[in-house]
N, C-alpha and C positions, 0 to 999 in steps of 0.2 A: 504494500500500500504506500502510496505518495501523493502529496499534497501536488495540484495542480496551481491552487491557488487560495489565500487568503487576505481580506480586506479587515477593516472598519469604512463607516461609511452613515450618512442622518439616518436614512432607510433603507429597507429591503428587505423581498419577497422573493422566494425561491418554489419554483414551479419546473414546467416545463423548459425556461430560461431563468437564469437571473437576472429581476430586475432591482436594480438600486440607485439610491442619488448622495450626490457629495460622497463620490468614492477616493479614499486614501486620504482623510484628514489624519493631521499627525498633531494638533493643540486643538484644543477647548479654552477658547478664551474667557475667561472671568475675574469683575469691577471686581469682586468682592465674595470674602472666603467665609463661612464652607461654601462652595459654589456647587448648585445644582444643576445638571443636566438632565434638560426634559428625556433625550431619547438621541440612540445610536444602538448600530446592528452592526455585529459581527458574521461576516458572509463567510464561510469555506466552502471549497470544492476537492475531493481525494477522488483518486484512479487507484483503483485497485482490479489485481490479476481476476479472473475465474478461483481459483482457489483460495483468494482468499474475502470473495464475496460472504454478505451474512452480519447476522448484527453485530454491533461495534459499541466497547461502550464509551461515551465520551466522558469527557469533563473540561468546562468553563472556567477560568481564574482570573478575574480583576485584581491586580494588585498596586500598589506602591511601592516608590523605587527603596523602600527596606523588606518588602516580601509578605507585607501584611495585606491580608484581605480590603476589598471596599466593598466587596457586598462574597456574600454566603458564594461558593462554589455552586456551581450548575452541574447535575451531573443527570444521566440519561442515556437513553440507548439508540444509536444512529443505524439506518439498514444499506450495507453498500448491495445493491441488488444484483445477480447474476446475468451479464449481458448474455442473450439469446444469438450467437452466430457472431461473436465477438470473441476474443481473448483479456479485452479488459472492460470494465464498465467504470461509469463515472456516479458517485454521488454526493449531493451537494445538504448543507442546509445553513439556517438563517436563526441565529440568536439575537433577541431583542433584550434594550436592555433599557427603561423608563424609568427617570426622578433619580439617577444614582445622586451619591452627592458626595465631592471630592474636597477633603478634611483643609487641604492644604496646597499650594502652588509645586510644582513638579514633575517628576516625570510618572509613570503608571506604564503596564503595559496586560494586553489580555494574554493567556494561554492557551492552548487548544490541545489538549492533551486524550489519546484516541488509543484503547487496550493499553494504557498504561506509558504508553509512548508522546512525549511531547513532539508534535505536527509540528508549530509554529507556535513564535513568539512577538505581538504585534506591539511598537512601543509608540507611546504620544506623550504630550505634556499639558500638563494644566498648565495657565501662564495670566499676568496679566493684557490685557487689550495691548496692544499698541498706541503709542499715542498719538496724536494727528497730526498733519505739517503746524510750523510754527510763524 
């Protein structure tokens, strides 16, 4: 199994395609701390063989750049499905994530961790605004 691909991103719906918007933000800006964010989705997509199609268990990790959680682990089970007339099959899904609220200005990053194996590791930063010309 291998990661073909993973985002953060405001939205997104995984169906027959993936649709999403504001792909590959890397800050959350925010006046004023604890700063909350309404909503952001974490998109992946893995390719895996015929053989090792079949559920998958995942797990979700929001952390801070000391390894502390921001919100509880996600954890659940993902179906890579057996392509019919293929050798590998693709599957995809869509973690939402509303109201998080981050403690402090910095860096954060999610984890995508899949039978125990970490996929990818997505890093952004909380920061303040920039400030305007002068």
């Amino acid at each position: 199994m291998k990661l073909d691909f993973a985002f953060v991103c405001d939205y997104a719906e995984a169906a027959v395609k993936i649709n999403a918007l504001g792909i590959g933000f890397d800050t959350i800006y925010a006046p004023q701390l604890p700063a909350r964010h309404p909503h952001f989705s974490l998109v992946v997509q893995l390719r895996a063989s015929v053989a090792e199609a079949g559920q998958k268990d995942i797990e979700v990790h929001l952390i801070d750049e000391d390894g502390k959680k921001v919100v509880p682990a996600i954890k659940g089970q993902f179906g890579l499905p057996a392509a019919k007339g293929a050798t590998e099959s693709t599957g995809r899904f869509v973690v939402e994530f509303g109201n998080v609220e981050f403690p402090r200005y910095g860096s954060y990053s999610v984890h995508v961790i899949v039978q125990g194996m970490e996929m990818v590791a997505l890093p952004f930063r909380v920061a303040m605004p920039p400030s305007g010309p002068k």
